[in-house]
Structure formats: structure tokens, C-alpha cells
C-alpha positions as CSV (number, residue, x, y, z in Angstrom):
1,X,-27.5,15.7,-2.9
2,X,-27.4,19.2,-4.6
3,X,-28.3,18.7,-7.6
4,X,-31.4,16.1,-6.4
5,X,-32.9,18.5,-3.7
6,X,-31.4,22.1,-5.0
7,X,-28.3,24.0,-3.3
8,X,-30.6,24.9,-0.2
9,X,-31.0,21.3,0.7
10,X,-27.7,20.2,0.8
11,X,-26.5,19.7,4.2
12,X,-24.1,22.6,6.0
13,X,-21.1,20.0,6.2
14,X,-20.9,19.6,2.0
15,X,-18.9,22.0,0.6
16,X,-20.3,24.0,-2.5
17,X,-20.1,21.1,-5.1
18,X,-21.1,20.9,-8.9
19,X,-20.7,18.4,-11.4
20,X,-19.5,19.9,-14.5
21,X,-20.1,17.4,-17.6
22,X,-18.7,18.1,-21.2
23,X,-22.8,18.4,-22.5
24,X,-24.5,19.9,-18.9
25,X,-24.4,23.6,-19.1
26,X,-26.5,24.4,-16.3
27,X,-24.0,23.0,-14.3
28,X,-21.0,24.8,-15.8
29,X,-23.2,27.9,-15.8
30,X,-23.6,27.6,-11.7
31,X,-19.9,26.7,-11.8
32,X,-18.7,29.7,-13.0
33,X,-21.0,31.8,-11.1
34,X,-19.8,30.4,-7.6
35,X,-16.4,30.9,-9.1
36,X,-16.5,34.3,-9.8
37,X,-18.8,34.9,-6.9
38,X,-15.4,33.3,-4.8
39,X,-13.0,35.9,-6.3
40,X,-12.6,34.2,-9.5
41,X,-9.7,33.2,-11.5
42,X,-6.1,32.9,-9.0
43,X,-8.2,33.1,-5.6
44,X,-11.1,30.2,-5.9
45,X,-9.7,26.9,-6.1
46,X,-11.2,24.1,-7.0
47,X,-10.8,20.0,-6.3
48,X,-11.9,18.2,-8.7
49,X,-12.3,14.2,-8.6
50,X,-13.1,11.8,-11.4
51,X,-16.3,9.0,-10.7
52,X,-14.1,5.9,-11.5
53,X,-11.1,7.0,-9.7
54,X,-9.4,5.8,-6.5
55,X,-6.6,6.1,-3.5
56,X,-6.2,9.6,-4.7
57,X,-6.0,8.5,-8.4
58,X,-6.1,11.7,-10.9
59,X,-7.6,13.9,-8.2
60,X,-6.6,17.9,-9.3
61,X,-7.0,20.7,-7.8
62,X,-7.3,24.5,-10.0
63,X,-8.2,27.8,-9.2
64,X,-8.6,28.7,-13.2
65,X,-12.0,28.4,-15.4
66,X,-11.1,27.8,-18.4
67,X,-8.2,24.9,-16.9
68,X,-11.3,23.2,-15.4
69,X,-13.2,23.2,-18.3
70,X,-10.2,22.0,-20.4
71,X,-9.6,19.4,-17.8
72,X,-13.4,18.4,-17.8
73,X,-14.0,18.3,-21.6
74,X,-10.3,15.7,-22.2
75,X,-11.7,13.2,-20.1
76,X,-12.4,10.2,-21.9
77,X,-16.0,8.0,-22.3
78,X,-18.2,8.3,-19.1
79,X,-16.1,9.6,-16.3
80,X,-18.0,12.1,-14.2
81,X,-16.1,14.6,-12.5
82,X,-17.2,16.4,-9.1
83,X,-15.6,19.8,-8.4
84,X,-15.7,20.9,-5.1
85,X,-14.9,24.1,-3.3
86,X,-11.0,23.2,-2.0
87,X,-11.1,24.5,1.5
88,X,-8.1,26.9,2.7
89,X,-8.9,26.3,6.5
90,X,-9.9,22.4,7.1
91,X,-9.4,21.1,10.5
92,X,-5.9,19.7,10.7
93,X,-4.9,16.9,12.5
94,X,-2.0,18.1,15.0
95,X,0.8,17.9,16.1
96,X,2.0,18.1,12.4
97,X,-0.7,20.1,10.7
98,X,-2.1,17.3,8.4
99,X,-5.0,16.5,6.3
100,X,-7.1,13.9,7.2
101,X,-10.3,11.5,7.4
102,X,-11.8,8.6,9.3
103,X,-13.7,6.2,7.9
104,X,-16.3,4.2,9.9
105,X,-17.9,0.8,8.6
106,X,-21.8,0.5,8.1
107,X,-24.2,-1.8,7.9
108,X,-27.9,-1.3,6.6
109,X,-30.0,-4.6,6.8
110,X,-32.8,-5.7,4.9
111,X,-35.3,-3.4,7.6
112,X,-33.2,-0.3,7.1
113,X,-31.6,-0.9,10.8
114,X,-27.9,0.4,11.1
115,X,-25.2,-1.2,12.3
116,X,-21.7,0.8,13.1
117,X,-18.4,-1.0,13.5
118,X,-17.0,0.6,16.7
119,X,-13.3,0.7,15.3
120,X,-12.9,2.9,12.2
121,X,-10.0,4.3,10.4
122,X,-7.8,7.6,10.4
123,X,-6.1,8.3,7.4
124,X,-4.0,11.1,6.9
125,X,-1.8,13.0,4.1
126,X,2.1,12.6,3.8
127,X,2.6,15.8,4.6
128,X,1.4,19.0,6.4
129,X,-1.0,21.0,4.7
130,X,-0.2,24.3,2.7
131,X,-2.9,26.4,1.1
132,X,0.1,28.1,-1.1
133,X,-1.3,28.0,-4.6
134,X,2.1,26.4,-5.8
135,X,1.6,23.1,-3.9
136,X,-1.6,22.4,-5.8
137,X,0.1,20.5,-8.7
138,X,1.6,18.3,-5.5
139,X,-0.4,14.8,-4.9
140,X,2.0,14.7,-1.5
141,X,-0.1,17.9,0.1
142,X,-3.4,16.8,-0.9
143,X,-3.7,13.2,-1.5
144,X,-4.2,11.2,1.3
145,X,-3.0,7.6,0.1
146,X,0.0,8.7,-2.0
147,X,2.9,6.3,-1.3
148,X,1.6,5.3,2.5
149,X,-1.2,3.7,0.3
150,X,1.4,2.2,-1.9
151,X,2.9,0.7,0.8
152,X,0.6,-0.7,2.2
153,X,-1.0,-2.2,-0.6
154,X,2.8,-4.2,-1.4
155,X,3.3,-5.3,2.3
156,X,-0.3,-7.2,2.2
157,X,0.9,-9.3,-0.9
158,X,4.0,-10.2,0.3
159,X,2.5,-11.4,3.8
160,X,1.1,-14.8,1.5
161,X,4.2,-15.0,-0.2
162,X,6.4,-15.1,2.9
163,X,4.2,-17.5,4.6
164,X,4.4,-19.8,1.3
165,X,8.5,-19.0,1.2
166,X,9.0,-21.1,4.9
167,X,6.4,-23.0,5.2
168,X,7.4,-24.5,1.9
169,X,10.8,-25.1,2.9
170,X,9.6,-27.0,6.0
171,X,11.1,-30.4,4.7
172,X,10.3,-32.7,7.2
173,X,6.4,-31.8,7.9
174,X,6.0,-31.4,3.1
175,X,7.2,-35.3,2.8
176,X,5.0,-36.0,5.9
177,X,2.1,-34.3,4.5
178,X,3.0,-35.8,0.8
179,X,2.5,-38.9,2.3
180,X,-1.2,-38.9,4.2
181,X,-4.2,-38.0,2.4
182,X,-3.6,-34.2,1.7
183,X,-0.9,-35.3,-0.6
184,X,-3.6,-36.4,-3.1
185,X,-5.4,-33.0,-3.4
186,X,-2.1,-30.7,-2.8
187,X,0.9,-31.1,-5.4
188,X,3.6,-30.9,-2.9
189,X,6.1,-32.0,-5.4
190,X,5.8,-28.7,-7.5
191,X,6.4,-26.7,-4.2
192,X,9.9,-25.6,-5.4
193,X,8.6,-23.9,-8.3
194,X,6.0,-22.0,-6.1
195,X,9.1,-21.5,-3.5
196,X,11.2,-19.4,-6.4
197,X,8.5,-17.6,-7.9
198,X,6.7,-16.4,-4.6
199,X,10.5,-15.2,-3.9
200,X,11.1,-13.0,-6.7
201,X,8.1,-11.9,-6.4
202,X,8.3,-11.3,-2.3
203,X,11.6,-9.3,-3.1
204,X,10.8,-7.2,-5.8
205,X,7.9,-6.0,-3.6
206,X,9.5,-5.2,-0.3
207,X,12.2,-3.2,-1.8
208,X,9.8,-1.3,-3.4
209,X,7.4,-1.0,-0.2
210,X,10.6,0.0,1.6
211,X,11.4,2.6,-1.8
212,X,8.1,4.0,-0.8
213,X,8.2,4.4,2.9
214,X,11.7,6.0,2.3
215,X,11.0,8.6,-0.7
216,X,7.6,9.2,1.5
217,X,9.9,10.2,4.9
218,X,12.4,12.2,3.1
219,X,9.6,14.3,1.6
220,X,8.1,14.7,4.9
221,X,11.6,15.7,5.8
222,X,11.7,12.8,8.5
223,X,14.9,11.0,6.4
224,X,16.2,10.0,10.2
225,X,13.4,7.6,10.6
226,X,15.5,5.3,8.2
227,X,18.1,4.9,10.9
228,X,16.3,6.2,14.0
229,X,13.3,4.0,14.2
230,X,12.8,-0.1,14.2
231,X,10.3,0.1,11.0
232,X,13.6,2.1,9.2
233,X,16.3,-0.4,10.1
234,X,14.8,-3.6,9.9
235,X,13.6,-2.5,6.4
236,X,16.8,-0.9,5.2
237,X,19.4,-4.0,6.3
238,X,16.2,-6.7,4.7
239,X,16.2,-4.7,1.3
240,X,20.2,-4.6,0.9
241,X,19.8,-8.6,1.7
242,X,17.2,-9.2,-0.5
243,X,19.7,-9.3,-3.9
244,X,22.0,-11.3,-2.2
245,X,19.1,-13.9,-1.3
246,X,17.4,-13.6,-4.6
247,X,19.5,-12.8,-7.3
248,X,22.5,-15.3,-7.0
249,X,19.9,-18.2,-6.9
250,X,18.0,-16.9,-10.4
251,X,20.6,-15.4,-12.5
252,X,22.4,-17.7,-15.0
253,X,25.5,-15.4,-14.6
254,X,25.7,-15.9,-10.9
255,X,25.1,-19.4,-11.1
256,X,27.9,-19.7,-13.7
257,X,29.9,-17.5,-11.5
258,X,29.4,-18.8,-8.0
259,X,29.9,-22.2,-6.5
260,X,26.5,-23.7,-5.2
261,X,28.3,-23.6,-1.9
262,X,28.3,-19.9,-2.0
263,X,24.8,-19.4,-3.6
264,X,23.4,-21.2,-0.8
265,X,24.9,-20.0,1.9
266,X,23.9,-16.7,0.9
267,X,20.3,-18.2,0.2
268,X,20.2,-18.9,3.9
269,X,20.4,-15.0,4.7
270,X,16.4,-15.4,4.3
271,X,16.0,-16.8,7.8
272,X,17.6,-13.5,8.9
273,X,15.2,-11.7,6.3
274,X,12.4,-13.4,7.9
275,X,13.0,-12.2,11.3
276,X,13.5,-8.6,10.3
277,X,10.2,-8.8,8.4
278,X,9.1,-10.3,11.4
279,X,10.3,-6.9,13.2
280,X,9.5,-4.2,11.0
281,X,6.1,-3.7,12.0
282,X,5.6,-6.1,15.4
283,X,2.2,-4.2,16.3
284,X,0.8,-5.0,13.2
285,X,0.2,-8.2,11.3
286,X,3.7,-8.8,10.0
287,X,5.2,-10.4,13.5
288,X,2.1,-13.3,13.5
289,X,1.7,-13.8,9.3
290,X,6.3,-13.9,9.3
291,X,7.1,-15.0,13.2
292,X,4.5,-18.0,12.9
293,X,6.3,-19.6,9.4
294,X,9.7,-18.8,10.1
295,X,9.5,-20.2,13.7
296,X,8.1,-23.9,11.5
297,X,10.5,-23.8,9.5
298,X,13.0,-23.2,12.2
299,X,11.4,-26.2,14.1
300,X,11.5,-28.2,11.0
301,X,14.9,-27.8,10.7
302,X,15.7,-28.5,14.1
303,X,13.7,-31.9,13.7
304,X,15.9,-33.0,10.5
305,X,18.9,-32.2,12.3
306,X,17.9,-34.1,15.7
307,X,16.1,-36.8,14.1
308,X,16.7,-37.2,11.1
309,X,20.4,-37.4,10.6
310,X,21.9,-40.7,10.0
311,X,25.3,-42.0,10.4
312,X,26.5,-44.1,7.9
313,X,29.5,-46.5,8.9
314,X,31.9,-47.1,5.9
315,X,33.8,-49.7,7.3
């Protein structure tokens, strides 16, 4: 917008913003006269935010020239970078003094009409704000993503895997559904290999979405969430059972160690996974995508045992 229409065009909401490339010294020139004409070096900061980044990716903040200019001129092929004037008084979201933004959904059709999605998005930062010069090399103070984004991102991929863990396991309605006409376009019979690796997969990621919601609470200094809230207990108990369900069954040395007996018994603790998983978020999508399978499987099982348990006479 600036630099198409000139710095009197740009609108009152846009903070003073330039777009410093390693060969365009008109804009480095205007750069460093709004930085000096800020206080210069130590009292105008600076964020600065690369074209092909992301969630916060490589996002930096300086209040020092020559470090932009360094920071500018060791970026690598095309990346743009847009420095903006880092504001020392935003409007916080309280209670808690946070960064944040909202992001609303639009929709411009072929005639130029708009169309708004009435429910938009608040996202905030991990933790309060501080304008102290010292935080500025900390992505937690100024990034809004960080690990919550993290997070996030590993609890959608293990919603598919979970639902593929029970609904694979469902016995009764696989052989039923082997045997109609779905069986010829789905290979049921290689469901135990998609069963293992969607579980190693599925565990590796929740202990690390739960690694992440963890470090991100004990930086925000809310460690007592772990034990003090559903989200913190469900998760805690699931990841200390998700070795014992996982590892046994795929490590050679376990299975050398361990009598099948025992390796499956402790293989069952996943039913008891699932219904924490189910739990640890219920007003979000984790109670339908984790209640829904578990509960087939669980019926599943119940049918096999009602129904499809025989008693064999031997004499």
C-alpha cells in the first residue's frame, strides 16, 4: 500500500512500514530516516517478517540499523522482508495482558460482492506482553502461534490416526465388510499393518502435543494447569501410557523380554487411552473424531463376545 500510493496514502491503521531489499536503496534510505527520526539506534524497534514465512516462522524484532541491514542482506534467493514499526502500546487482550488478532474469512465473487463468515478467529500470544527490549530475542512474547500452534497442528493428525487405530480393530464389522462388495476396493487384510504404523505414529505425536502444551504453560507460569485442569490430566496419565501401549508391541527387546500375555494386556491400556483422548478437549473435536470409534470398537467387542463365542464340547 505505501510504497504503491506513497506514505500519505496508506491508511491510519498501518503502521509505518518499509520494505528494505538487499539492491532497493530508496527504501533503506526512508528506513533509516524514520529510524532515526524514532530516536534511533536502542529506542526504535523494528519487526521485521520474511515474504515466504509462516505461524510466526523467522519473524525478528531489532531496534539497531546496521542489525537490520545485516539481517536483510543474509537472507537467501528471493525472500522479501517487511519491517514495520513494533508498537510499545498495542491493545492487549485482558485479563492477562496478551497480544493478539482475529481473523475473519472472506469471500469475493466473480462481481466483486463480499461475503463475511460471521464466526472468525482470536488468536493470541503465549504470554503477556512486555515492551522490555530484552524480550525481543523471545518468539514466546511476540509470536503468536509458537507452541499453541504446534499443538494444534499435531492434535489434527492424530484425530485420523485414532479413528483408523479402533475402527481397525473392530473385528467383527472388518470380516463383515471383507466379505460384501467393499472388500473388493478396500484391502482389509493389510489393516494390521496400517493399525501399527498409524500407532507409532499417533503416540509419538500426542506426547509431543502434550510436550508442547506443557513447556507452553510452565512458561506462562500456569505449570498447575497440568494437574488442575481436565485438558492437563487426561493428557499427562495418556502420555505416561502411551510407551507402555506402544513400545512393548514394536521393540524386538520387549518382545524377547515379555510374554505375549503381558504385551497384550498392556496393549489393551489403549481403550483407556482412547477415552482420555476422548476427554482431553470434550468442547472441541476430539470427544466426536475419539468417542465415536472407540464406542465401535467397544460395541464390536461386545458383539464377538455375545455372539460370537462358541463352546466347543470335548467329550
Amino acid at each position: 500500500l505505501r510504497r504503491g500510493g506513497g506514505a500519505g496514502d496508506a491508511p491510519a491503521w498501518l503502521p509505518l512500514t518499509f520494505v528494505p531489499g538487499r539492491d532497493d536503496l530508496s527504501e533503506r534510505a526512508a528506513l533509516a530516516a524514520a529510524h532515526d527520526a524514532r530516536g534511533g539506534d536502542g529506542r526504535a524497534a523494528w519487526i521485521l517478517k520474511p515474504s515466504d514465512g509462516g505461524k510466526g516462522a523467522r519473524i525478528a524484532i531489532f531496534d539497531d540499523l546496521a542489525a537490520i541491514d545485516a539481517h536483510v542482506r543474509a537472507a537467501a534467493g528471493s525472500v522479501a522482508w517487511v519491517a514495520s514499526a513494533y508498537l510499545g502500546d498495542p491493545l492487549l487482550l485482558e485479563p492477562g495482558g496478551r497480544k493478539f488478532d482475529v481473523r475473519i474469512w472472506v469471500l469475493v465473487d466473480a462481481d466483486f460482492g463480499v461475503h463475511v463468515w460471521r464466526r472468525g478467529v482470536l488468536r493470541t500470544c503465549s504470554v503477556p506482553f512486555s515492551n522490555d527490549r530484552a524480550t525481543f530475542g523471545d518468539p514466546f512474547d511476540w509470536v503468536a502461534l509458537g507452541l499453541l500452534g504446534a499443538t494444534r497442528t499435531l492434535a489434527y493428525l492424530c484425530y485420523p490416526l485414532l479413528m483408523l487405530l479402533f475402527l481397525g480393530k473392530a473385528n467383527n464389522l472388518v470380516c463383515a465388510l471383507s466379505r460384501s462388495v467393499v472388500g473388493v476396493y478396500v484391502p482389509f487384510h493389510r489393516l494390521h499393518e496400517l493399525h501399527t504404523s498409524a500407532g507409532v505414529v499417533a503416540g509419538a505425536a500426542f506426547v509431543a502435543h502434550g510436550a508442547g502444551h506443557a513447556a507452553r504453560w510452565a512458561r506462562q507460569g500456569n505449570a498447575r494447569l497440568l494437574w488442575a485442569s481436565q485438558t492437563g490430566r487426561t493428557g499427562a496419565v495418556a502420555a505416561l501410557l502411551t510407551p507402555l501401549i506402544v513400545v512393548p508391541m514394536r521393540s524386538a527387546a520387549c518382545r524377547a523380554a515379555l510374554r505375549w500375555e503381558l504385551r497384550k494386556a498392556l496393549h489393551y491400556l489403549a481403550v483407556l487411552w482412547g477415552l482420555l483422548a476422548a476427554l482431553h478437549a470434550p468442547k472441541s473435536v476430539s470427544l466426536p473424531c475419539v468417542a465415536i470409534p472407540l464406542a465401535v470398537y467397544a460395541g464390536d467387542w461386545l458383539y464377538g463376545l455375545l455372539f460370537r463365542t462358541y463352546l466347543v464340547r470335548t467329550s
